[in-house]
Backbone bond lengths (Angstrom), bond angles and torsions (degrees), N, CA, C in turn:
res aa  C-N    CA-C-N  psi(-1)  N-CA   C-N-CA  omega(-1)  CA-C   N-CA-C  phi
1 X - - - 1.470 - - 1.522 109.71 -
2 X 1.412 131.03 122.41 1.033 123.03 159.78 1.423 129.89 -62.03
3 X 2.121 119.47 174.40 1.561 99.03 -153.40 1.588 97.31 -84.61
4 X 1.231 82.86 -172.22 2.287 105.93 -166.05 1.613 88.66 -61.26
5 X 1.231 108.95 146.84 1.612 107.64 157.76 1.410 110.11 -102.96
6 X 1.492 106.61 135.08 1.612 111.85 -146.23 1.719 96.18 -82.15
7 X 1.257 116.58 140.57 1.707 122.58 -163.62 1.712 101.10 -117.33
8 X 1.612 98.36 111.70 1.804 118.88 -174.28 1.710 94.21 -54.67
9 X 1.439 115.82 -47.33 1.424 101.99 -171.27 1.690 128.20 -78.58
10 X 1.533 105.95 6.81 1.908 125.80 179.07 1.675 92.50 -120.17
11 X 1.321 121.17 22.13 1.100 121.69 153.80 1.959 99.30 54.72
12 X 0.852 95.38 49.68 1.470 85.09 179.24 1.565 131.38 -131.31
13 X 1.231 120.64 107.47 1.474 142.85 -169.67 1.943 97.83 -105.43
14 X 1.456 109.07 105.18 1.838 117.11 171.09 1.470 108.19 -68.93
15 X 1.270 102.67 129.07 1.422 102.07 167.67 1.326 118.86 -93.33
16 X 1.831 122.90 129.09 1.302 131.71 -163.85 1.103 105.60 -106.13
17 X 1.500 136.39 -1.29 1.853 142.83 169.84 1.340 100.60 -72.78
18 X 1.464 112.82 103.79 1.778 115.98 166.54 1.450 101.80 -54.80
19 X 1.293 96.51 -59.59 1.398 106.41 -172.63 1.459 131.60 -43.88
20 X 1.149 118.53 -38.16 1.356 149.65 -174.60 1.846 89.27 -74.88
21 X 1.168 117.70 -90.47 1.218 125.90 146.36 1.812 136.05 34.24
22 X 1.562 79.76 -92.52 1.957 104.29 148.55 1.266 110.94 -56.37
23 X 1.288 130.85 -32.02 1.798 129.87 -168.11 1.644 93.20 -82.31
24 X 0.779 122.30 -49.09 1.734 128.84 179.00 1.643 87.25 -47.62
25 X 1.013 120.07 -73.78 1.601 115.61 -133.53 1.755 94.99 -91.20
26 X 1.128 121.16 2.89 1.215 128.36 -179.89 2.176 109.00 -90.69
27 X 1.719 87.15 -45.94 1.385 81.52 160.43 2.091 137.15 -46.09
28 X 1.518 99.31 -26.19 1.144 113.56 166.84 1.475 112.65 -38.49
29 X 1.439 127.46 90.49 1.556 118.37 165.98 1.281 132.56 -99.41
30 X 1.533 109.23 3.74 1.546 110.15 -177.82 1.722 109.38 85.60
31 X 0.757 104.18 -21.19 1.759 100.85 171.01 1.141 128.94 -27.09
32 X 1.315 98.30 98.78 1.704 118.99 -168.58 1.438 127.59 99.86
33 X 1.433 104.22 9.78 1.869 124.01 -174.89 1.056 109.36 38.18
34 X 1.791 104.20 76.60 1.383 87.89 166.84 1.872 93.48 -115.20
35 X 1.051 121.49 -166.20 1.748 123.85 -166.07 1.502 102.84 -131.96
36 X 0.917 129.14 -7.70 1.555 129.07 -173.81 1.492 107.80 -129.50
37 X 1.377 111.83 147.98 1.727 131.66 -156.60 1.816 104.39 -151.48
38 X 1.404 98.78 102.50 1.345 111.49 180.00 1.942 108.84 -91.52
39 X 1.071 112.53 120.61 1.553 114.40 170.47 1.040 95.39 -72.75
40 X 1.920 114.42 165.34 1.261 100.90 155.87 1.307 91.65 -147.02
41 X 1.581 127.79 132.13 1.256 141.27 -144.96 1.659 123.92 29.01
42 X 1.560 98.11 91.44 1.468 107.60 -165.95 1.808 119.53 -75.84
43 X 2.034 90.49 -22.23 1.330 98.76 -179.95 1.819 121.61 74.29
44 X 1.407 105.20 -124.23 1.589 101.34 155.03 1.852 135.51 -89.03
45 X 1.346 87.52 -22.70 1.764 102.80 170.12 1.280 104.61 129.42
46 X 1.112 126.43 43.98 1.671 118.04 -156.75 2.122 97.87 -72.07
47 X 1.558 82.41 -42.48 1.545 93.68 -165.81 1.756 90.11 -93.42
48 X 1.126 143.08 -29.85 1.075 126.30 -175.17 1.614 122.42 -67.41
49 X 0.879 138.44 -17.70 1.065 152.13 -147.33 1.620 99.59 -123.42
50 X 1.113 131.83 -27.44 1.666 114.86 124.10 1.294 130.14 -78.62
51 X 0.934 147.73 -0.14 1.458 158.60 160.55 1.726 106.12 -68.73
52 X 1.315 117.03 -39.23 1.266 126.83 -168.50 1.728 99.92 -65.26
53 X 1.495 102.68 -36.78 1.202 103.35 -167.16 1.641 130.98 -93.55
54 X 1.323 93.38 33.29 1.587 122.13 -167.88 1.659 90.68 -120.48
55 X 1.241 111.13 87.43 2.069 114.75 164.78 1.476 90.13 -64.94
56 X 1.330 149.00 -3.74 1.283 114.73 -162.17 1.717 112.38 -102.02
57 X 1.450 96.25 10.85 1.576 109.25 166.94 1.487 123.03 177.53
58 X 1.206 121.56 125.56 1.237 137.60 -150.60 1.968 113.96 -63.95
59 X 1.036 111.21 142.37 1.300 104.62 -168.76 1.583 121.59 -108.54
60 X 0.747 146.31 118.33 1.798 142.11 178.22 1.528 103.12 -107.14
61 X 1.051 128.24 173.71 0.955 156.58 -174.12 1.950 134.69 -146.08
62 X 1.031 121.99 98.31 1.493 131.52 155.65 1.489 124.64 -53.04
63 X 1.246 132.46 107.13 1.678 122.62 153.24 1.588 108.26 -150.94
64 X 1.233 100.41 132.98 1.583 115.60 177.53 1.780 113.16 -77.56
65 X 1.312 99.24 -30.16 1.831 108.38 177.33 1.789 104.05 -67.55
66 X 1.666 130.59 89.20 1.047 142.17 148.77 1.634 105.94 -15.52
67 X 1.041 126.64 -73.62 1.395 132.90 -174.17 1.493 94.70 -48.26
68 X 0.936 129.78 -64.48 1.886 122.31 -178.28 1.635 105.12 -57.17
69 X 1.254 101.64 -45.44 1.746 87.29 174.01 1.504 118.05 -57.66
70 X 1.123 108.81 -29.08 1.698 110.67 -170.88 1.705 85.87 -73.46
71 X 0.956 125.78 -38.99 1.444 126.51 -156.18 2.051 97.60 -64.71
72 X 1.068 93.84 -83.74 1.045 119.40 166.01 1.791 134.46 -10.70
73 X 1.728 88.14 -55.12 1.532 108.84 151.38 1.558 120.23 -63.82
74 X 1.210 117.75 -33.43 1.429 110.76 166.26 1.621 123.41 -83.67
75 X 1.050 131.20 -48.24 1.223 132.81 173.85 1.327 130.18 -59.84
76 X 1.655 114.80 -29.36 1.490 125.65 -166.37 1.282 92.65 -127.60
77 X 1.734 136.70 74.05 1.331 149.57 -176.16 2.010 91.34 -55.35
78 X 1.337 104.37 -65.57 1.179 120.01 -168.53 1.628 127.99 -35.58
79 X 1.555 97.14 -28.80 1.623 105.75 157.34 1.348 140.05 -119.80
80 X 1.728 94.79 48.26 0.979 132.13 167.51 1.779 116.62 -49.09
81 X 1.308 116.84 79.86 2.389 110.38 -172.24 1.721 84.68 133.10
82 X 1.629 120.44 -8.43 1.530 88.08 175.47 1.818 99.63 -150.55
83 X 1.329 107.32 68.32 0.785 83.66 -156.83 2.161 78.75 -143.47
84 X 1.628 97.56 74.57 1.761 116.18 -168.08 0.984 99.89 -68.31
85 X 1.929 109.01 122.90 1.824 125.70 140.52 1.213 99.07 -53.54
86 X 1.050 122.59 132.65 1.660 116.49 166.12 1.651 114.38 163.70
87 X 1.011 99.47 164.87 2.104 98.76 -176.53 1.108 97.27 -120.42
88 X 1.606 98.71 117.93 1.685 100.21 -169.00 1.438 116.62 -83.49
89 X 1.292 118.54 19.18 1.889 124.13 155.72 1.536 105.88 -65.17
90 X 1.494 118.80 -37.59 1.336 113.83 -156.62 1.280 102.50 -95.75
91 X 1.115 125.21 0.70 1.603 132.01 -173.97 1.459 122.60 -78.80
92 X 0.892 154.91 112.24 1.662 169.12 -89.04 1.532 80.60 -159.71
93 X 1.580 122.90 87.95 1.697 127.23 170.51 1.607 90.59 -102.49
94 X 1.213 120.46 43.40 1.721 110.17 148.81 1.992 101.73 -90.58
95 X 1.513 108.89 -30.18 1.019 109.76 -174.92 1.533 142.29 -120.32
96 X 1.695 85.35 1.14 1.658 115.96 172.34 1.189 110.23 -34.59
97 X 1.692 116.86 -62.90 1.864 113.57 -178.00 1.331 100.55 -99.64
98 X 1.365 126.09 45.56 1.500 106.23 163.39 2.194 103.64 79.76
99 X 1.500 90.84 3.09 1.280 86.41 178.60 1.482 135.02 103.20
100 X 1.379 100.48 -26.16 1.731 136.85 139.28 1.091 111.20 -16.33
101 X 1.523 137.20 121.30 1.625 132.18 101.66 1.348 98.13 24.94
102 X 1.838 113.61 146.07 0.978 137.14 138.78 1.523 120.41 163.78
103 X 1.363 112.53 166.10 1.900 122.38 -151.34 1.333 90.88 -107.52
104 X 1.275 101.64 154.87 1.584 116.05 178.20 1.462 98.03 -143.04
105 X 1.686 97.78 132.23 1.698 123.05 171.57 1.350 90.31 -133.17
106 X 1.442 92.27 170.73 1.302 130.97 -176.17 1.859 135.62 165.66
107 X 1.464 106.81 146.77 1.814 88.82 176.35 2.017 83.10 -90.12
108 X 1.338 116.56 125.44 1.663 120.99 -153.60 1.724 81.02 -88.45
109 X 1.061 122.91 129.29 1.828 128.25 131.05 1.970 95.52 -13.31
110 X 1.291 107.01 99.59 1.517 107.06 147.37 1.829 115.05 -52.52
111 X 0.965 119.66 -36.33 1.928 112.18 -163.15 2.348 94.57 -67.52
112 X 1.547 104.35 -29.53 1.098 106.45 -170.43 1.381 133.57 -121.68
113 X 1.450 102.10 12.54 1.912 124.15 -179.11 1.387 110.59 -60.37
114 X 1.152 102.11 -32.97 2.163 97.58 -169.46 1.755 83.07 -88.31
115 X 0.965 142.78 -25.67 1.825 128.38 167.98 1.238 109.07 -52.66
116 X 1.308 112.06 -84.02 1.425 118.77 154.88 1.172 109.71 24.21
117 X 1.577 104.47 -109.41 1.356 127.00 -170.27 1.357 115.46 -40.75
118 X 1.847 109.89 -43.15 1.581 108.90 179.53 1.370 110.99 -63.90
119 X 1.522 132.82 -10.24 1.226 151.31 -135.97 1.820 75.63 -113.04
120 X 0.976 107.87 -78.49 1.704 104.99 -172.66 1.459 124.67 -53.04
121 X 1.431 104.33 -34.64 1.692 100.67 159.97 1.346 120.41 -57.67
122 X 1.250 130.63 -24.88 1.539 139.96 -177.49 2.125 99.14 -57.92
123 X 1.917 81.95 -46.58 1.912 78.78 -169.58 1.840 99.05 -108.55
124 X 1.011 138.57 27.68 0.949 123.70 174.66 0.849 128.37 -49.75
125 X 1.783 159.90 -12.13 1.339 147.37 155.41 1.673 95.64 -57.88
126 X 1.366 132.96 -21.09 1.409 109.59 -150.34 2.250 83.89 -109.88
127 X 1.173 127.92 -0.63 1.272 122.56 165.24 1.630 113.23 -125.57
128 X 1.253 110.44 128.12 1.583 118.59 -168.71 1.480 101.90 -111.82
129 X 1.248 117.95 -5.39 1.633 109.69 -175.95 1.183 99.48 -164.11
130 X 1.655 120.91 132.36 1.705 122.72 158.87 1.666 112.33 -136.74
131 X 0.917 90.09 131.65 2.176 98.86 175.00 1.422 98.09 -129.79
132 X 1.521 90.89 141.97 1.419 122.84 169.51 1.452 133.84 154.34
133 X 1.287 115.42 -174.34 1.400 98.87 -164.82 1.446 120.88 -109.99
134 X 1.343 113.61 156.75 1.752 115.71 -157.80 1.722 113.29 -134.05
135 X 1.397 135.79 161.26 1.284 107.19 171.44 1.677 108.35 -52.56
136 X 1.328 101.59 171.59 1.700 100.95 -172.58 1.628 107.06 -84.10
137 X 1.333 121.52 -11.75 1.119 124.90 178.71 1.730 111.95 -73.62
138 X 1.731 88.90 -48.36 1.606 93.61 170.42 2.483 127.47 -49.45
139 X 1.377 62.76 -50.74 1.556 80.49 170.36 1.276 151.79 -50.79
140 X 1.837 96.63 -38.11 1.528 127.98 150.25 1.560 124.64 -51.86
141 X 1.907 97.56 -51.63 1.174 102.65 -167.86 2.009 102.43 -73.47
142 X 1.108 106.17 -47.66 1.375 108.34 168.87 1.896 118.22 -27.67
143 X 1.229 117.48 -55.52 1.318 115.50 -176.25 1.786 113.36 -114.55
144 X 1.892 101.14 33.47 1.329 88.08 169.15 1.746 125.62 -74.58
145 X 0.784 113.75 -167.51 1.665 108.56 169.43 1.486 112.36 -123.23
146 X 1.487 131.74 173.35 1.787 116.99 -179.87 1.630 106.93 -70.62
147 X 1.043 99.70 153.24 1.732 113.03 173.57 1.785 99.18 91.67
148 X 1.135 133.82 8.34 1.340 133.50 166.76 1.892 109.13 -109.65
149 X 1.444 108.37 131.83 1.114 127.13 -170.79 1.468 117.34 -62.69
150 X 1.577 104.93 -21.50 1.328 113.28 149.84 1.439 157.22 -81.71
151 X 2.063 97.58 -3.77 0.925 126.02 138.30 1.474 131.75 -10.77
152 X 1.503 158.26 107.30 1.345 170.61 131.14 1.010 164.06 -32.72
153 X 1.575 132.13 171.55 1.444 101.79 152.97 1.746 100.80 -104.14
154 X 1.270 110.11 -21.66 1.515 131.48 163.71 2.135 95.24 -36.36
155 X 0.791 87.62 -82.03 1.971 108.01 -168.92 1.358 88.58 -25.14
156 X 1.717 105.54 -73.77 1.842 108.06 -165.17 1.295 97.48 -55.49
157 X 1.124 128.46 -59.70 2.003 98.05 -139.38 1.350 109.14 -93.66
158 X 1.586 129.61 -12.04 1.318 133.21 123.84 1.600 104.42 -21.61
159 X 1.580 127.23 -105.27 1.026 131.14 -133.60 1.755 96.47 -71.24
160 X 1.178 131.91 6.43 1.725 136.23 166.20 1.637 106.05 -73.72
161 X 1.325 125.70 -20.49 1.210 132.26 168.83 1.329 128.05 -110.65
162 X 1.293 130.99 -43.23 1.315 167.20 177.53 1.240 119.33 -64.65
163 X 1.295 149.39 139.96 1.656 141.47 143.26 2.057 91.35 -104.25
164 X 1.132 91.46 128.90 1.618 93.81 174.38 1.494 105.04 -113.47
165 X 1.336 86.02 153.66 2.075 92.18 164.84 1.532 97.48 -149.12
166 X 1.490 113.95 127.85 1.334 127.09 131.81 1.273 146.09 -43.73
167 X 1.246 117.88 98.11 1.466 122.22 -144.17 1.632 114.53 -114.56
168 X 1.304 118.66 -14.26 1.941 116.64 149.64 2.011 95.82 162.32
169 X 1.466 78.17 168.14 2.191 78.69 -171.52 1.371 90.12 -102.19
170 X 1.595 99.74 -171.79 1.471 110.81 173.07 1.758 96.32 -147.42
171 X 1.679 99.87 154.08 1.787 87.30 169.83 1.693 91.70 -92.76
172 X 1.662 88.62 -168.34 1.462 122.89 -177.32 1.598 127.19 -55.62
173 X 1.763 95.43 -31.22 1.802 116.23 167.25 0.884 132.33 -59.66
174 X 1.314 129.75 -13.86 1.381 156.81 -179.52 1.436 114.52 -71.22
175 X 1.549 104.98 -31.46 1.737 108.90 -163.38 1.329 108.18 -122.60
176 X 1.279 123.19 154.13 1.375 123.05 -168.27 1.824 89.69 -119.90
177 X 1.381 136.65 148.29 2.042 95.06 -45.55 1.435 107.53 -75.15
178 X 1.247 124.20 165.40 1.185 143.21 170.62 1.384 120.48 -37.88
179 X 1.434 118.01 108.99 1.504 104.11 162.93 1.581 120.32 -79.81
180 X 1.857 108.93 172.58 0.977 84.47 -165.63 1.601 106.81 -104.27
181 X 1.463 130.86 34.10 1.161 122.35 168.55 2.002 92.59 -131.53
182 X 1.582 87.63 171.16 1.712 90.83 -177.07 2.024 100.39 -90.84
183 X 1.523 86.37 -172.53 1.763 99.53 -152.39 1.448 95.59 -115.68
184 X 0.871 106.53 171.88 1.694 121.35 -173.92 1.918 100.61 -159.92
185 X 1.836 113.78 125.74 0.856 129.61 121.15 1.166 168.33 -9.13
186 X 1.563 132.25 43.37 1.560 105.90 -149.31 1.678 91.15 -117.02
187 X 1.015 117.70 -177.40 1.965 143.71 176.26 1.875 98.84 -137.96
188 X 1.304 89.95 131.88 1.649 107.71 -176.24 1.350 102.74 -130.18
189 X 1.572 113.57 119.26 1.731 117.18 179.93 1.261 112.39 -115.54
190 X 1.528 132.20 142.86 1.272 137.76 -168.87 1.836 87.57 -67.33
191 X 1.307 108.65 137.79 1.594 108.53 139.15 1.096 137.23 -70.40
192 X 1.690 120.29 -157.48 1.660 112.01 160.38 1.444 114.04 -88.85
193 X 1.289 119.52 -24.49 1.482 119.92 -176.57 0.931 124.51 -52.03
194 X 1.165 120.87 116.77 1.338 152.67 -171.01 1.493 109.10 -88.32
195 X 1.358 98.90 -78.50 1.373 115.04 -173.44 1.683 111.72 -119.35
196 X 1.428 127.01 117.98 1.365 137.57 153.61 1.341 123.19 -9.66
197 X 1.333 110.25 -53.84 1.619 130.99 -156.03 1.620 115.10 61.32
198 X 1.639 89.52 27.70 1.699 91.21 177.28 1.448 111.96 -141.78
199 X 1.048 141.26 -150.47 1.823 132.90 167.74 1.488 88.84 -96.56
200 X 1.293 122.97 130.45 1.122 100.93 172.97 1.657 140.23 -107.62
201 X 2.177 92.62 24.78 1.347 132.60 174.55 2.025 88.97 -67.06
202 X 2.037 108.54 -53.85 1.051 109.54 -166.14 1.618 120.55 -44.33
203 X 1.613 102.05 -41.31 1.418 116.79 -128.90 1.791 82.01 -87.33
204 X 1.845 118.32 -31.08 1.115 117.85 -166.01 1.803 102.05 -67.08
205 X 1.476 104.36 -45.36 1.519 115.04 179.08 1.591 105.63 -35.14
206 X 1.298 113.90 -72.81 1.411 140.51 -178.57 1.628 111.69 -13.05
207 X 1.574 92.22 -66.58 1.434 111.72 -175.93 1.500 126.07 -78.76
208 X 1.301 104.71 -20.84 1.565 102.04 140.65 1.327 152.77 -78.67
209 X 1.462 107.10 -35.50 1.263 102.84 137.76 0.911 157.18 -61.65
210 X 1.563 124.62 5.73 1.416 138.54 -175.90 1.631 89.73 -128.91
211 X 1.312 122.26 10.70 1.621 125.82 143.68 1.512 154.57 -89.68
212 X 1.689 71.77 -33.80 1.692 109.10 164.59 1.575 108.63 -39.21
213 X 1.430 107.37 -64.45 1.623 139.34 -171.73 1.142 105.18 -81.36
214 X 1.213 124.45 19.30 1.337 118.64 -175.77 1.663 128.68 -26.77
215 X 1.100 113.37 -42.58 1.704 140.55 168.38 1.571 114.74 -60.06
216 X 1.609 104.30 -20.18 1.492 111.41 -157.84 1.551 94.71 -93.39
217 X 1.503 126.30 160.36 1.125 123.07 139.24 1.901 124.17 -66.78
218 X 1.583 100.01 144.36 1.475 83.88 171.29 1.761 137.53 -54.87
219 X 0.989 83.51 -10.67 1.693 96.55 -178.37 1.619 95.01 -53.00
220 X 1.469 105.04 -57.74 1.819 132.93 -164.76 1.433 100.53 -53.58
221 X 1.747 106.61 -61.33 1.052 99.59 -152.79 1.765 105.96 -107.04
222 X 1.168 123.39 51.28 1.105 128.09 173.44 1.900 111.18 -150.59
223 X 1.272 102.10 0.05 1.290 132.17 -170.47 1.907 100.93 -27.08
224 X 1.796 98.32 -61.40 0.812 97.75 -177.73 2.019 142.97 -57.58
225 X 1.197 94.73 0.89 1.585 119.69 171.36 1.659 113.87 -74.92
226 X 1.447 93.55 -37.28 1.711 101.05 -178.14 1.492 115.56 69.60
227 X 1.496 111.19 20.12 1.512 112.36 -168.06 1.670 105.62 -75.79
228 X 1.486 87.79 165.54 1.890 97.02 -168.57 1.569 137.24 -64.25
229 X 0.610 131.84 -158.33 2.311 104.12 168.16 1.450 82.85 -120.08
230 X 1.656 59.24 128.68 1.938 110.95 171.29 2.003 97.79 -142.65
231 X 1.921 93.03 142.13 1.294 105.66 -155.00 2.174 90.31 -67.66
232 X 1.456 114.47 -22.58 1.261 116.84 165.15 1.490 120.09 2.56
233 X 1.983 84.44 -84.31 1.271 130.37 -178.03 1.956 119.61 -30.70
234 X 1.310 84.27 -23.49 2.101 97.90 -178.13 1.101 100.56 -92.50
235 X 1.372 124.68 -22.99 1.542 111.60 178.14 1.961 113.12 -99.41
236 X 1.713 90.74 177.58 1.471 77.46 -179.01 1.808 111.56 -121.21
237 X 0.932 134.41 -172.94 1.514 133.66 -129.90 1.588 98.94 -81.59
238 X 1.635 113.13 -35.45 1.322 102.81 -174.11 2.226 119.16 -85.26
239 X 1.414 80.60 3.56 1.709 91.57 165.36 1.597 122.05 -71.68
240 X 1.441 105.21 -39.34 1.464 106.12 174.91 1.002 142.71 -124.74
241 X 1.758 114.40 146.20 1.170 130.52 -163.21 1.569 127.49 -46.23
242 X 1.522 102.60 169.54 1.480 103.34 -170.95 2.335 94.24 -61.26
243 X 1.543 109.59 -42.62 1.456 88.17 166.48 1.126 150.11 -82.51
244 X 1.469 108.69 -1.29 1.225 125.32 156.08 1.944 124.91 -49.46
245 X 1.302 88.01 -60.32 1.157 97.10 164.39 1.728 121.12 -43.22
246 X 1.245 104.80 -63.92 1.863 124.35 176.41 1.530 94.45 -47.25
247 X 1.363 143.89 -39.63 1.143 132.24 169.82 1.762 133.31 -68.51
248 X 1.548 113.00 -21.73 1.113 138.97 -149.74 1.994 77.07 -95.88
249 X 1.594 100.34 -58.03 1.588 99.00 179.72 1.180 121.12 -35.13
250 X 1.465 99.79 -60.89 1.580 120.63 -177.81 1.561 118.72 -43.98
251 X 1.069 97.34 -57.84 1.740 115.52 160.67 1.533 111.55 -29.51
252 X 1.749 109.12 -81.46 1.391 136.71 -178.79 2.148 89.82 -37.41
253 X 1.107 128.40 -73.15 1.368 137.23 -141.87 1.468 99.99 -73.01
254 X 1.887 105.47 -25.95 1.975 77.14 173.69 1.703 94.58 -114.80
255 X 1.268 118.79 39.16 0.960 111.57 179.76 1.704 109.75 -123.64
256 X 1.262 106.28 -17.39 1.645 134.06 -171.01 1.446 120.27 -158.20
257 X 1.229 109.31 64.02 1.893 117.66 -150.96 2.065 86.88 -72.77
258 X 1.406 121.28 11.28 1.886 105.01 157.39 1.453 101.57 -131.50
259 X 1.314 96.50 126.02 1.360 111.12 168.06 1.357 117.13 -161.24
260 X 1.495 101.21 131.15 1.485 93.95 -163.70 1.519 93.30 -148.38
């Protein structure tokens, strides 16, 4: 079979760096023991086909592009029972492995990476680790820290669960065909947090609205809460931390016990 022809509307640019490649799937550390490793849009196998070669945890695979599945089914006999048509937004991973632990890589669809991720916060007790690659803009903003302009609502409620690291870019030459911005790398590790100590419907509200306004002080742009003075309140959203925030909630919940 000749290769997939890459489809503008599945957002999809193949990555042709083995090398690059192996660095993705090498990031894989097991963090949090789990044994199973879901791709998600494998494409031709760039990354699967080192992944395969890791016995120390089983690999599946996600892709909605039929033509890559056909592909896929021929070339990679070996994951033959896991090898899902399917769009992994719509996928219910409370019960994907039986309920199991498990890591997610991928080179991610740029049109749909920030879903994704919101997609994995939904199941996060059931994923403790994901690497792979994102536009580079996406990627930055993912592991900025407060006081950077790339700072979020992505950054916070990611990094409330998460320890991230940025781990190297790539240009546009790399991928067949070329996108037109460069790529970024990252590795995402479960923390210990468990629990917020807040609603954490509230805490998500919170931080968007004091994103929305990005320009605004929180005073401005949270106005509508009516919460009490807190020195917070003088700064503006991309100044504070993932506990800053957890405090601002705290504030908001006995100060405005609906917020949604």
């Amino acid at each position: 079979m000749k290769d997939v022809r890459a489809k503008k509307s599945l957002g999809q640019h193949f990555l042709r760096d083995l090398e690059a490649a192996q660095k993705i799937v090498e990031l894989m550390s097991l963090h949090g023991g789990y044994d199973q490793v879901l791709e998600i849009g494998p494409g031709m196998g760039v990354l699967t086909q080192y992944l395969l070669q890791h016995t120390e945890y089983q690999t599946s695979v996600v892709e909605l592009d039929r033509e890559s599945v056909e592909y896929l089914n021929i070339h990679y006999p070996t994951l033959k029972g896991r090898i899902h048509s399917a769009d992994f937004l719509h996928l219910d991973l409370s019960t994907f492995f039986g309920g199991k632990k498990f890591g997610i890589v991928g080179n991610f669809p740029y049109n749909i990476s920030s879903q994704i991720l919101f997609k994995v916060l939904d199941y996060k007790d059931f994923v403790p680790e994901i690497a792979g690659m994102f536009q580079k803009e996406v990627a930055v903003r993912i592991a900025s820290k407060p006081g950077n302009k790339d700072y979020g609502i992505l950054s916070v409620l990611l990094q409330a669960f998460y320890d991230i690291e940025y781990c190297f870019s790539l240009g546009p030459e790399v991928f067949s065909p070329p996108p037109k911005v460069n790529s970024g790398v990252i590795r995402l590790k479960r923390n210990n947090v468990s629990d917020l100590g807040v609603s954490e419907s509230k805490f998500k509200a919170i931080v968007k609205m004091g994103f929305n306004q990005r320009r605004k002080t929180l005073r401005n742009a949270l106005k509508a809460l009516q919460l009490p003075e807190n020195p917070f309140l003088n700064k503006r959203a991309e100044q504070l931390s993932v506990a800053d925030f957890l405090e601002l909630t705290r504030l908001a919940e006995a100060n405005s016990p609906i917020i949604e």
